[in-house]
N, CA, C and O atoms as a DFTB+ gen file, in Angstrom:
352 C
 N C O
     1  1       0.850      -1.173       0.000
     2  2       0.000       0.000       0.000
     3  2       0.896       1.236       0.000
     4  3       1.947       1.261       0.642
     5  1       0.401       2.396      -0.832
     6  2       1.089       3.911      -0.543
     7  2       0.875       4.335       0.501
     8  3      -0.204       4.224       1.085
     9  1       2.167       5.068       1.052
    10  2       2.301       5.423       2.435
    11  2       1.147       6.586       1.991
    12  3       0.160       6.457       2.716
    13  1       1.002       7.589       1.094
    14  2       0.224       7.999       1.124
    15  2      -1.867       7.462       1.254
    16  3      -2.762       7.948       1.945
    17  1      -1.874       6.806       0.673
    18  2      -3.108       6.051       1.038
    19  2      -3.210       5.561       2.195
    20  3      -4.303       5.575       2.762
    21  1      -2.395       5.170       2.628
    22  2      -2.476       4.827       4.345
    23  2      -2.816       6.242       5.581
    24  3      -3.266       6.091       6.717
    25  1      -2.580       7.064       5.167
    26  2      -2.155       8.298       5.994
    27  2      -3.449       8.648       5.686
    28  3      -4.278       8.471       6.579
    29  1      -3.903       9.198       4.416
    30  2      -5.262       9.684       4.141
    31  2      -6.563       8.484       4.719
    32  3      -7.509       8.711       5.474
    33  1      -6.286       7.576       4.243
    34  2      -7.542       6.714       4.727
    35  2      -7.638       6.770       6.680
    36  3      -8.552       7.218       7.372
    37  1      -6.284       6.113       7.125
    38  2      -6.064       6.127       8.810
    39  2      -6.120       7.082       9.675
    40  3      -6.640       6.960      10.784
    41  1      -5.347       8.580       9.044
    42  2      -5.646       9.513       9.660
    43  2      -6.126      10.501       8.988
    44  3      -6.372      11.386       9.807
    45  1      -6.397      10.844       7.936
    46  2      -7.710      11.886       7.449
    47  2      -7.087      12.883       7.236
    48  3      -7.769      13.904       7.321
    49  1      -5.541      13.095       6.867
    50  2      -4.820      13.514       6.355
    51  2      -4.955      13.940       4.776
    52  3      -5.487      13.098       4.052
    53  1      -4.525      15.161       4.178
    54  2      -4.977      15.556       2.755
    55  2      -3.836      15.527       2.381
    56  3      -2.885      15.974       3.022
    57  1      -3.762      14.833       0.957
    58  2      -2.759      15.040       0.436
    59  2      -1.764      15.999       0.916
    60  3      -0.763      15.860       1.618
    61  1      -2.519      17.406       0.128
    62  2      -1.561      18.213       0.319
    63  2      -0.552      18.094       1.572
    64  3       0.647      17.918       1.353
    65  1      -1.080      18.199       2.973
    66  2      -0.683      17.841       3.755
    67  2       0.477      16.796       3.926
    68  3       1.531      16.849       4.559
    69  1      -0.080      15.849       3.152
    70  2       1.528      15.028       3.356
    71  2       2.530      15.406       2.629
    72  3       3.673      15.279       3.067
    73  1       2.313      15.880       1.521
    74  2       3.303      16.166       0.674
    75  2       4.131      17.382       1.615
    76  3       5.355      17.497       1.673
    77  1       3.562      17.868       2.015
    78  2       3.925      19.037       2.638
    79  2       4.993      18.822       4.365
    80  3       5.667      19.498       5.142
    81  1       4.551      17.536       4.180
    82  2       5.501      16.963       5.721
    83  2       6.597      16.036       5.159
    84  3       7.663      15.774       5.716
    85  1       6.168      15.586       3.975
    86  2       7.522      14.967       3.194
    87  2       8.206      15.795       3.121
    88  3       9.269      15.611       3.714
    89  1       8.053      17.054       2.443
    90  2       9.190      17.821       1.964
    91  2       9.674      18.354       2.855
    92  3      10.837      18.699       2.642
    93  1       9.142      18.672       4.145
    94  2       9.981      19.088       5.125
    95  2      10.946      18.197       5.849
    96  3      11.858      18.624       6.558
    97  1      10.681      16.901       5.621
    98  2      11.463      15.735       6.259
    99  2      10.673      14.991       7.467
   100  3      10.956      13.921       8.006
   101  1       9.778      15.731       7.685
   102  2       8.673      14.920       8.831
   103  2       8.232      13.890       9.155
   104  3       7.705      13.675      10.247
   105  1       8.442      12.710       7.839
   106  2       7.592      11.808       7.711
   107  2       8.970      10.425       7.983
   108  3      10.115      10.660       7.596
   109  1       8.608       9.014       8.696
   110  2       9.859       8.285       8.675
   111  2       8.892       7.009       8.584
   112  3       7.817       6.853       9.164
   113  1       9.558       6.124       7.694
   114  2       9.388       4.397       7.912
   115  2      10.229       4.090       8.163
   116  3      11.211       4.694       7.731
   117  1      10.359       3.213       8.825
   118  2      11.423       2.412      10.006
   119  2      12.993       3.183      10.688
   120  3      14.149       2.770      10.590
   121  1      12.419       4.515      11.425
   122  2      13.368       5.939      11.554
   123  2      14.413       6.335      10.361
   124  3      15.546       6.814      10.407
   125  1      13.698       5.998       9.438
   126  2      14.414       6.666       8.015
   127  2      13.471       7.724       7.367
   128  3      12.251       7.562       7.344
   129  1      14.188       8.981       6.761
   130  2      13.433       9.861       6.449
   131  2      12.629       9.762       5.028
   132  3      13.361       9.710       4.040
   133  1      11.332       9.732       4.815
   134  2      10.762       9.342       3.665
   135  2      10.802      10.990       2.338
   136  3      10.311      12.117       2.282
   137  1      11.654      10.167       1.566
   138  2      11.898      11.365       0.500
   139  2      11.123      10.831      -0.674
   140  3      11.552      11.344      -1.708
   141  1      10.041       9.906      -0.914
   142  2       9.447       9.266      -2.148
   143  2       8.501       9.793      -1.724
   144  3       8.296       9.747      -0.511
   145  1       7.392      10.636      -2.805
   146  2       5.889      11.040      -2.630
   147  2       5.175       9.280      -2.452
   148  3       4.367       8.928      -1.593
   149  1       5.930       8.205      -3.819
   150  2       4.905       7.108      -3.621
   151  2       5.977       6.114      -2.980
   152  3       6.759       5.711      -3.841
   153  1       6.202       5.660      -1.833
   154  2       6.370       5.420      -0.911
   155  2       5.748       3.981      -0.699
   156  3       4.615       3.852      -0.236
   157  1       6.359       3.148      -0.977
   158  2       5.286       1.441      -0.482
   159  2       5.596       0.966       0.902
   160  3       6.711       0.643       1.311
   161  1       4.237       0.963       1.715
   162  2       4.502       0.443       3.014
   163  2       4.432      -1.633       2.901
   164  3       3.690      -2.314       2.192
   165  1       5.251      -1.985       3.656
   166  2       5.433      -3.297       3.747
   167  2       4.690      -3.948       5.152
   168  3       4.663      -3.016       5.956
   169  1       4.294      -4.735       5.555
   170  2       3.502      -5.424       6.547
   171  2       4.770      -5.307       7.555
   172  3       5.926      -5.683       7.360
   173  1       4.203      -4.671       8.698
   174  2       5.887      -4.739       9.934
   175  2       6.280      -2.899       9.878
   176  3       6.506      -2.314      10.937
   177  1       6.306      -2.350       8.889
   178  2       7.074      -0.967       8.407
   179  2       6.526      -0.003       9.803
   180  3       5.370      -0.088      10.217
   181  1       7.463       0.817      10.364
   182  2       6.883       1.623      11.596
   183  2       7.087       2.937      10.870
   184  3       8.111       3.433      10.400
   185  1       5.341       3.535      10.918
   186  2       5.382       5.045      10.177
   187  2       5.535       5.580      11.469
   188  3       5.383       5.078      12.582
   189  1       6.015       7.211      10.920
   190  2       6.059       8.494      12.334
   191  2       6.339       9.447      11.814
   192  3       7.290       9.555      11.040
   193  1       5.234      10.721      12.268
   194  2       5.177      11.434      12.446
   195  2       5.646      12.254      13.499
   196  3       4.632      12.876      13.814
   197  1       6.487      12.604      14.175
   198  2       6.409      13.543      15.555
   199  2       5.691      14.929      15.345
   200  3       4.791      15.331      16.082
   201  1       6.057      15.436      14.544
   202  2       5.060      16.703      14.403
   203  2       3.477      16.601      14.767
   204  3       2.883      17.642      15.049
   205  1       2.890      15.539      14.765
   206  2       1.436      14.884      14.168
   207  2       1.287      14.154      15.286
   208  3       0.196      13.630      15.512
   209  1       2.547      13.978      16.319
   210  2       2.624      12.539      17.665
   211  2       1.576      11.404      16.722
   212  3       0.439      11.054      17.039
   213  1       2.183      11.077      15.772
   214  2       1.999       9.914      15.280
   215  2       2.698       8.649      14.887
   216  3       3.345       8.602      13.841
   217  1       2.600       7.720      15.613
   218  2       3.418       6.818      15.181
   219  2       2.806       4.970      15.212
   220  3       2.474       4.595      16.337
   221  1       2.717       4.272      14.458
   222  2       2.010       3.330      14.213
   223  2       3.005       2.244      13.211
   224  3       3.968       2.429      12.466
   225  1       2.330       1.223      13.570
   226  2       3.010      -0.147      12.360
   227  2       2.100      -0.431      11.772
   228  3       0.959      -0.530      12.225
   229  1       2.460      -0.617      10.621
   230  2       1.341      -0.535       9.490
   231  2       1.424      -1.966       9.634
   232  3       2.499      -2.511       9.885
   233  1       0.094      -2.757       9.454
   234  2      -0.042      -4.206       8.840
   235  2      -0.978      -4.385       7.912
   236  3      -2.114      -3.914       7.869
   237  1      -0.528      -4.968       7.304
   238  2      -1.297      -5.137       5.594
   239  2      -3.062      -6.256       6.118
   240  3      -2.821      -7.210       6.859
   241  1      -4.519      -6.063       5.731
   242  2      -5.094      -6.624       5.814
   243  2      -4.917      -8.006       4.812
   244  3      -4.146      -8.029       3.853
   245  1      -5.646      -8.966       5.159
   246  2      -5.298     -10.013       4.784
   247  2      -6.797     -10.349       3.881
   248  3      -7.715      -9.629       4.273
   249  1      -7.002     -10.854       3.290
   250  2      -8.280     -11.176       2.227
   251  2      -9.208      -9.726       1.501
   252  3      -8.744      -8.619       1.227
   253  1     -10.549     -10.194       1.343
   254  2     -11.270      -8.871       1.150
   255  2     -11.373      -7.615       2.393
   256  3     -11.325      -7.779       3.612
   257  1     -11.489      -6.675       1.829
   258  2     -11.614      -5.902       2.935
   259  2     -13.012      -5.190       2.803
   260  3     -13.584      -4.578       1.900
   261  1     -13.343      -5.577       4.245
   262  2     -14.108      -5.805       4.564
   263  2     -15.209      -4.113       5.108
   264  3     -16.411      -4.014       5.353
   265  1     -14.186      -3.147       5.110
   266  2     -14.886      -2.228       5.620
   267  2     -16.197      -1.232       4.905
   268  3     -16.958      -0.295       5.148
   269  1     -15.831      -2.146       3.937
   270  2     -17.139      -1.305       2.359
   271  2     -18.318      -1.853       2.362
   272  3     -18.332      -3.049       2.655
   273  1     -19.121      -1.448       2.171
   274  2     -20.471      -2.677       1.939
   275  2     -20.831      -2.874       0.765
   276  3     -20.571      -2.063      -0.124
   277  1     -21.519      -4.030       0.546
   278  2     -21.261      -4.937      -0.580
   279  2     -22.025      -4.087      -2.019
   280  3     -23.020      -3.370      -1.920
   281  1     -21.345      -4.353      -3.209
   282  2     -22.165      -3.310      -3.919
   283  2     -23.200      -4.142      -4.808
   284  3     -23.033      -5.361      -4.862
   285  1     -24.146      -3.624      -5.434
   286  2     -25.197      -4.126      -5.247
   287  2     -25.345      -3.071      -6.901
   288  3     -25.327      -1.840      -6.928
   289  1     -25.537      -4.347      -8.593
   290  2     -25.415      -3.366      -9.302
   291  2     -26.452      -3.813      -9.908
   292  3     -26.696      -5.009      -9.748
   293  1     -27.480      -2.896     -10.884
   294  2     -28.931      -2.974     -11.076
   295  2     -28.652      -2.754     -12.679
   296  3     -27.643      -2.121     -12.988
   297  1     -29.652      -3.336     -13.868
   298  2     -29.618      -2.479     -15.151
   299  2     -30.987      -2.167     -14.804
   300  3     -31.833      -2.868     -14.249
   301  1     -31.041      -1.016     -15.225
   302  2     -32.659      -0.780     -15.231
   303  2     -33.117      -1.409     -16.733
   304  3     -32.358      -1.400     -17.702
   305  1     -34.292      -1.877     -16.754
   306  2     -34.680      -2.221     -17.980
   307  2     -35.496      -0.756     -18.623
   308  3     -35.495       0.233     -17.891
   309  1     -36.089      -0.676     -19.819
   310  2     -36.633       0.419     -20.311
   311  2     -37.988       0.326     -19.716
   312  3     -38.683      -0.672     -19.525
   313  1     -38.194       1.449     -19.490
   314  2     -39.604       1.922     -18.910
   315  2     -39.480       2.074     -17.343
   316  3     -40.366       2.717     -16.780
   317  1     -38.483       1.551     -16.615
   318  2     -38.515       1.389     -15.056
   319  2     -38.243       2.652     -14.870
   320  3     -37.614       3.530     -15.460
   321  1     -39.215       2.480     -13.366
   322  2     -38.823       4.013     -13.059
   323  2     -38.587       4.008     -11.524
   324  3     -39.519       3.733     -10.769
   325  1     -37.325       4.316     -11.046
   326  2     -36.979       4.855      -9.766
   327  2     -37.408       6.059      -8.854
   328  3     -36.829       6.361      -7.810
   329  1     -38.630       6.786      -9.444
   330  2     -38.975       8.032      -8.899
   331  2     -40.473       7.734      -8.475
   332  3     -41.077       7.108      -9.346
   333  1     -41.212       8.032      -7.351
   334  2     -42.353       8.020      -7.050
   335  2     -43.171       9.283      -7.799
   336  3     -44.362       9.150      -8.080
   337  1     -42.501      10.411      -8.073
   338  2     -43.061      11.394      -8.522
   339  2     -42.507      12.109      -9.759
   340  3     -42.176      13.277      -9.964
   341  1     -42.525      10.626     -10.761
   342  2     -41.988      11.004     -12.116
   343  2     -43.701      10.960     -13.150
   344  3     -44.430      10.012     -13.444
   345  1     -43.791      12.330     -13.423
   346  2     -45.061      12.420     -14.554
   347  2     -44.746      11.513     -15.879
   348  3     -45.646      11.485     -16.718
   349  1     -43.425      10.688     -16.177
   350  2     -43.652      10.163     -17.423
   351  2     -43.398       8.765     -16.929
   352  3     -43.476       7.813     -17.705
C-alpha cells in the first residue's frame, strides 16, 4: 500500500498535507526519512510522524476488505422508473 493512502484513509490527512511533511522531512518508515511522494509500506514498516505525535506499524489486511459494503449493481430495464413522482 502507498504510504500515502495509508495516511489519508487512517488519519484523514490531505494530500496536500503530506506532501507538505515529506518535503519538510517529517515523515519516517522504520526511523528513516521518507523522500518518495509514492512510498510502499510493507507489513511490519513503523510510520512516524512527531510533528502529528503519530506513530504506528502498518499491517497489511489479509483477504477482502471488509470495511465497504457490498455493492449491489442494477440495469434498469426500459420503462422502469426509480422516482415516485416522475409524470412520465
Amino acid at each position: 500500500m502507498l504510504l500515502r493512502s495509508f495516511l489519508q484513509v487512517e488519519f484523514g490527512l490531505s494530500r496536500r498535507q503530506i506532501i507538505s511533511l515529506i518535503d519538510q522531512g517529517g515523515v519516517f518508515i522504520n526511523q528513516k526519512i521518507v523522500e518518495n511522494y509514492k512510498a510502499e509500506l510493507s507489513s511490519g514498516d513503523q510510520i512516524s510522524i512527531p510533528s502529528l505525535k503519530i506513530s504506528v506499524v502498518y499491517k497489511e489486511k489479509q483477504g477482502a476488505n471488509l470495511d465497504y459494503p457490498p455493492l449491489l449493481l442494477f440495469n434498469k430495464p426500459m420503462g422502469y422508473t426509480f422516482s415516485t413522482a416522475d409524470p412520465h
